[in-house]
C-alpha positions as CSV (number, residue, x, y, z in Angstrom):
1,X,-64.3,16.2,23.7
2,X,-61.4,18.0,24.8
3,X,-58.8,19.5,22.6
4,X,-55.3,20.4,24.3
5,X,-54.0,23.2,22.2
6,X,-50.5,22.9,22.7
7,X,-50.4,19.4,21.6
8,X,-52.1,21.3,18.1
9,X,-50.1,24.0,18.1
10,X,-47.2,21.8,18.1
11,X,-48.2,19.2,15.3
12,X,-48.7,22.3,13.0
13,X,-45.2,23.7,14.0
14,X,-44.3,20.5,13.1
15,X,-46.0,20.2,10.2
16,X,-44.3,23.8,8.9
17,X,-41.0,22.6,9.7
18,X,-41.7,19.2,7.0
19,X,-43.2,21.1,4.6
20,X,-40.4,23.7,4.7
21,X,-37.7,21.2,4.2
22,X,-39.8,19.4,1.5
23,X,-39.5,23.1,-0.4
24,X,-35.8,23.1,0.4
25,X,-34.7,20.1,-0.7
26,X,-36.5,20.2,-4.1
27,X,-36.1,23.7,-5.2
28,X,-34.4,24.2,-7.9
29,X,-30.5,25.7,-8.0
30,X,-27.6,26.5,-10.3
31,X,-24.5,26.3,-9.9
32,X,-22.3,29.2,-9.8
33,X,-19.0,29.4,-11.4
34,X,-17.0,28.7,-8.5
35,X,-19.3,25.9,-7.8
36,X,-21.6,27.1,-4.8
37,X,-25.2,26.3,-5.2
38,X,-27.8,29.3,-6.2
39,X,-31.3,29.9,-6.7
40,X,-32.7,29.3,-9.4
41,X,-34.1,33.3,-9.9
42,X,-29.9,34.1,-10.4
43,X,-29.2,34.9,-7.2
44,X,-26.6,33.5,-4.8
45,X,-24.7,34.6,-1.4
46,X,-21.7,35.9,-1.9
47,X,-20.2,34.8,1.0
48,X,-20.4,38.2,3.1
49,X,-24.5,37.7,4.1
50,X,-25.9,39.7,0.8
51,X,-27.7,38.2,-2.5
52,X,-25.5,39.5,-5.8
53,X,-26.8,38.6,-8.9
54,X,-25.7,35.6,-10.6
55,X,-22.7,36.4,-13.3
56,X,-23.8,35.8,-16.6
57,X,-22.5,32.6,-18.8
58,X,-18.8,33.1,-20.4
59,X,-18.4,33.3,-23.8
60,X,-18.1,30.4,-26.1
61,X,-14.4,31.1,-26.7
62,X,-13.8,32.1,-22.9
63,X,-11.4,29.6,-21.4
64,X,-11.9,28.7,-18.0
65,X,-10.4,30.4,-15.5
66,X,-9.7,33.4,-17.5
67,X,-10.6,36.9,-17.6
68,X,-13.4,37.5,-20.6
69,X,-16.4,40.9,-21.3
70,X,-18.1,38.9,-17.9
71,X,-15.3,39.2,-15.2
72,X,-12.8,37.1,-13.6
73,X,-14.0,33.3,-13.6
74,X,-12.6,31.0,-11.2
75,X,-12.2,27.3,-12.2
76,X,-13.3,25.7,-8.6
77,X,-12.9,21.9,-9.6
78,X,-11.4,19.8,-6.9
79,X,-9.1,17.1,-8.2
80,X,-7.8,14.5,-6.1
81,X,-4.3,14.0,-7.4
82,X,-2.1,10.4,-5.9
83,X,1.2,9.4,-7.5
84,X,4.1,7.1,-7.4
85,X,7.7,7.1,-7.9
86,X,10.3,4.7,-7.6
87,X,14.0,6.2,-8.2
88,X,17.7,4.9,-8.1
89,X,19.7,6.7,-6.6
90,X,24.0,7.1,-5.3
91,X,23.1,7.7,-1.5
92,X,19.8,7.3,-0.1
93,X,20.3,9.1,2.9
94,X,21.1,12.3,1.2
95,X,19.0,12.0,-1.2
96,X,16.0,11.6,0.8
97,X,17.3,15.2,2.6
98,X,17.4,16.6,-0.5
99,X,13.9,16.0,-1.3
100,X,12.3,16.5,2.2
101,X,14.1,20.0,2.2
102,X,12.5,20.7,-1.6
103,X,9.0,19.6,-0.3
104,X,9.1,21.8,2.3
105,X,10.1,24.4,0.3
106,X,7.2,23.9,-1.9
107,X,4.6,23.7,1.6
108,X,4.8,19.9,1.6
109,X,4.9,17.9,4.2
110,X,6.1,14.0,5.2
111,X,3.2,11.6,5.8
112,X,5.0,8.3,6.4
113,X,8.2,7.2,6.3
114,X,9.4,3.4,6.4
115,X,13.4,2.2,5.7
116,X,14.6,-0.9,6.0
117,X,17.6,-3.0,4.4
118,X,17.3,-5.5,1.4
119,X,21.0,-7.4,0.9
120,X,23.1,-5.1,2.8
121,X,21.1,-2.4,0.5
122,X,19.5,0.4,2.3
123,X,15.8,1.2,0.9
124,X,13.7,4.3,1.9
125,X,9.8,4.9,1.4
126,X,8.6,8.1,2.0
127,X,5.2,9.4,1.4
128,X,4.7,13.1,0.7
129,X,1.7,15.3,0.9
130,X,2.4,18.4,-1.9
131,X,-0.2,21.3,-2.5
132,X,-1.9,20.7,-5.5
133,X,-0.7,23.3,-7.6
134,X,3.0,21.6,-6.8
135,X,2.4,18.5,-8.1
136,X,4.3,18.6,-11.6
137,X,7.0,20.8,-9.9
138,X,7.5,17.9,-6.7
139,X,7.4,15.3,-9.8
140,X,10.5,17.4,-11.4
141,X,12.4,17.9,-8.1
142,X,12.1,14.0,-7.4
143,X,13.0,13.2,-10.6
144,X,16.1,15.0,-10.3
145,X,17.2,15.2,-7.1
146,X,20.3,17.5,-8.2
147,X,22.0,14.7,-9.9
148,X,21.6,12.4,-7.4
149,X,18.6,10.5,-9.2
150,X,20.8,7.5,-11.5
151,X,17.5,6.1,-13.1
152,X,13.8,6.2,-12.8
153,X,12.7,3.1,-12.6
154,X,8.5,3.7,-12.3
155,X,6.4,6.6,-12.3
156,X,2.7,6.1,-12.1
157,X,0.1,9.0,-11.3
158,X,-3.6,9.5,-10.7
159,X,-5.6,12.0,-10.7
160,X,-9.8,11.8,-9.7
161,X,-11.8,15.1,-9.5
162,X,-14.3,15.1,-6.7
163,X,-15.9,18.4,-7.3
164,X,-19.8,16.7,-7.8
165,X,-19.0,14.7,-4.2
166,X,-17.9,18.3,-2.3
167,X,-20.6,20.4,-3.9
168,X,-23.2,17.4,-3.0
169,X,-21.8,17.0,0.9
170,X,-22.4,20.9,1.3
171,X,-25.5,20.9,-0.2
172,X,-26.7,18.4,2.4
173,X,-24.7,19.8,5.3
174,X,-26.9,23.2,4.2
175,X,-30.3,21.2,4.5
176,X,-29.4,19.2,8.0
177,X,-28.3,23.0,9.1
178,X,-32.0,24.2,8.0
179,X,-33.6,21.1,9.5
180,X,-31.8,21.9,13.1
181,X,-32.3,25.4,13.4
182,X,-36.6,24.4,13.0
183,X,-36.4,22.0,15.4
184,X,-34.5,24.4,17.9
185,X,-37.5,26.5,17.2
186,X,-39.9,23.6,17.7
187,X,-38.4,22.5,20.9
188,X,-38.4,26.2,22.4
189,X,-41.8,26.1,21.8
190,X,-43.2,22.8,23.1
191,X,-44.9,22.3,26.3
192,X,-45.0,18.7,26.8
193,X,-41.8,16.7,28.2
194,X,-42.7,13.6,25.4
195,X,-42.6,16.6,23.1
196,X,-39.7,17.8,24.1
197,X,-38.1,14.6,23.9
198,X,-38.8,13.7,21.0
199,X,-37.8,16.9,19.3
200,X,-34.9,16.5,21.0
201,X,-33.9,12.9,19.9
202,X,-34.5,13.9,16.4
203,X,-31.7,17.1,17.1
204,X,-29.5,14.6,18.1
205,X,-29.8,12.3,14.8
206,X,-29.9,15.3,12.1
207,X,-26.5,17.0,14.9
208,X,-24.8,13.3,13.9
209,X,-25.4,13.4,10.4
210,X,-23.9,16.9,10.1
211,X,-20.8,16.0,11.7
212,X,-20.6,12.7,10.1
213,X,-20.9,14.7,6.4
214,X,-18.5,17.4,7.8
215,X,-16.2,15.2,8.3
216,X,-16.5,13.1,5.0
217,X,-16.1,17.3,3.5
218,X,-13.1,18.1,5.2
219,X,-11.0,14.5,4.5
220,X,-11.9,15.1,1.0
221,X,-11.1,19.0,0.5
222,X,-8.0,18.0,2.2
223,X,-7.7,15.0,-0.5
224,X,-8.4,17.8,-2.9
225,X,-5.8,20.7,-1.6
226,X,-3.1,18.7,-0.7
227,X,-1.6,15.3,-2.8
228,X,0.1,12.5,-2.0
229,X,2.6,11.3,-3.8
230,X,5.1,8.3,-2.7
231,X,8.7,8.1,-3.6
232,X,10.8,5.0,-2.9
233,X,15.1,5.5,-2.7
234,X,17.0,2.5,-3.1
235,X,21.0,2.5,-4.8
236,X,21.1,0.3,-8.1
237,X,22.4,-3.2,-8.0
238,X,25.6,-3.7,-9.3
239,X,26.4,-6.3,-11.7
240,X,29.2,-7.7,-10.3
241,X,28.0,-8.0,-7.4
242,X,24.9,-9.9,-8.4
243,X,27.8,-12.2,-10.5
244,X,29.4,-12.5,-7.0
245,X,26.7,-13.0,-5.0
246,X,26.4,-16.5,-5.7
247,X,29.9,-17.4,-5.3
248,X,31.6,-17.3,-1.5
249,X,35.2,-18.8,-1.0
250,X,34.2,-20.0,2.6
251,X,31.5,-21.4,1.7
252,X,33.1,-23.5,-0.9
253,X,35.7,-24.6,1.4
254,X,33.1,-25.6,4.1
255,X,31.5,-28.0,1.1
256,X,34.7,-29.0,0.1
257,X,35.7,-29.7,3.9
258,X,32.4,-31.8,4.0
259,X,32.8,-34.2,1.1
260,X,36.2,-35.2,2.1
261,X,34.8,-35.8,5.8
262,X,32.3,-37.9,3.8
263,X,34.8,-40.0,1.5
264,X,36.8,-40.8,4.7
265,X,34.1,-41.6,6.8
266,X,33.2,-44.0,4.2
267,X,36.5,-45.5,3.7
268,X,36.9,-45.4,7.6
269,X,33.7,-47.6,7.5
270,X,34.8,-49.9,5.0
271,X,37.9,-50.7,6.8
272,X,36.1,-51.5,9.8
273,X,33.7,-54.0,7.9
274,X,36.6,-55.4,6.6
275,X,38.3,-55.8,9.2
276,X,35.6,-56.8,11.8
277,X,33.3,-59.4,8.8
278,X,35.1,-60.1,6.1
279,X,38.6,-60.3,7.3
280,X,37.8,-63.6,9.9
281,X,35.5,-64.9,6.7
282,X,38.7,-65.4,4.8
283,X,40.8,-66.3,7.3
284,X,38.5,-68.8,7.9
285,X,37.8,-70.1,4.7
286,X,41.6,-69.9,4.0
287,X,42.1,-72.3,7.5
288,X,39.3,-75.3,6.1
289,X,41.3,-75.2,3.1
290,X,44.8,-75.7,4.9
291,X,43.0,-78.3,6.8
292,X,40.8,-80.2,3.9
293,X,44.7,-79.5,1.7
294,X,46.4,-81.5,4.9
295,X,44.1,-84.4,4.8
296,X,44.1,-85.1,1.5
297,X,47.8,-85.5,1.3
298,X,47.7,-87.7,4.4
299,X,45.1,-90.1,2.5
300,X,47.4,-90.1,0.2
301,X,45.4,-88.7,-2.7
302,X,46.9,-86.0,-3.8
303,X,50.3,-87.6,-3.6
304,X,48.8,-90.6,-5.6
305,X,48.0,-88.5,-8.7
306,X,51.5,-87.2,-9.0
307,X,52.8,-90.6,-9.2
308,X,50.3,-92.1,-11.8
309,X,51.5,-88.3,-13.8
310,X,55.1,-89.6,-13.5
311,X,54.7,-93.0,-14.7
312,X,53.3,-91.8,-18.0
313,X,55.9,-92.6,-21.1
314,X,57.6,-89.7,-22.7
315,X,56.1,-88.6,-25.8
316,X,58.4,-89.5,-28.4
């Protein structure tokens, strides 16, 4: 039997590449205090292509974030902060200036905007996106506004650290990264053209996943580094005019104007049964008793009873 060599040579490359992300993937790692992965020996890259020892625990009464015997630690935990505000206030125009210019003082930015008008009342959303170490100061700014704030009506904030999601999307970006760069050397060495495609479909897939997790990476360290925080501007609502709001002078007349066109509509209707059914009614019934009153008398019987009522004696 014949053995084709390259078709060997490849399965073991192959086989190398497996068993070299198997090793990989389920080594173990540490993680350093600015939250990058290292080995589990105690060293770690320090970002500049060299292995530096892994800096020793902090003390028990260390804070985090704060210089201690160790060095300089650096608290690395990505938050994702989202807020709310909704704020009465004298002029919304200005108002919503004064805040855009203090945002952008701070490095913020607008993200949306939407204004409309409820009952002749203009209203103003505005969504702004605030780095993170701005937040409580925008929160200040907004609550003030330099006076122009009357009243804060709600205030609601959020805050979700992501620091396990960001340190588990690199970690995988790291193994798809190791998993192209062996099949790159797989498919540079391969000989057969179903070889070749097939290394290269797999390329494809693990190229998609990276970009697919890059992308997840980067929407949420931008989650992380810059928060959003959505203001609403509306002037407050007077109570005398909510008192009149309900009541309108023409409107009044316009209802008043209607029931009188309503009583003499009716009346106007009345007449005009009256005068068209029951006016000829009693004329008629008035007529048959003129005519039944004539005939008596001419038979005499109504003329008769008056005499018989005068012959009666006097009472004495």
């Amino acid at each position: 039997m014949r053995i084709n060599r390259p078709s060997i040579a490849l399965g073991a490359l192959l086989t190398v590449a497996i068993v070299t992300l198997l090793a990989c993937s389920g080594s173990s790692a540490v993680l350093s205090t600015v939250g990058n992965a290292v080995p589990a020996g105690g060293a770690y890259d320090d970002g500049a292509g060299g292995a530096t020892a892994a800096p020793a625990p902090a003390a028990s009464g260390a804070a985090g974030g704060e210089p201690n015997a160790v060095g300089n630690l650096v608290d690395d935990a990505k938050i994702v902060r989202t807020g709310s505000i909704d704020l009465q206030v004298t002029d919304v125009v200005k108002a919503i200036q004064t805040a855009r210019d203090g945002i952008r003082e701070m490095g913020g930015y607008i993200g949306a905007s939407q204004t409309s008008t409820e009952d002749e009342r203009p209203v103003a959303t505005i969504t702004y996106r605030i780095p993170v170490d701005r937040w409580e100061e925008a929160l200040d700014l907004l609550r003030g506004l330099s006076g122009q704030a009357t009243k804060v009506v709600s205030e609601q904030t959020q805050a979700v650290e992501v620091t396990g999601a960001v340190v588990d999307l690199e970690a995988r970006i790291r193994n798809l990264r190791a998993s192209e760069a062996a099949l790159q050397g797989i498919a540079s060495k391969a000989v057969r053209v179903s070889d070749v495609l097939e290394v290269q479909a797999q390329l494809t897939n693990v190229r998609g996943e990276i970009e697919q997790l890059s992308a997840q990476l980067k929407e949420l360290t931008d989650r992380a580094a810059y928060a959003t925080l959505t203001a609403s501007f509306a002037t407050p609502v007077v109570a005398v005019e909510v008192a009149a709001k309900g009541w309108e002078p023409g409107r009044v007349v316009d209802e008043a104007s209607a029931s009188l066109v309503n009583v003499m509509q009716a009346l106007t209707t009345a007449g005009i049964w009256f005068a068209i059914v029951w006016l000829p009614i009693l004329l008629g019934l008035g007529l048959i008793g003129l005519v039944a009153g004539f005939i008596l008398r001419r038979l005499g019987v109504i003329g008769r009873g008056r005499q018989h009522a005068g012959d009666l004696p006097a009472a004495s």
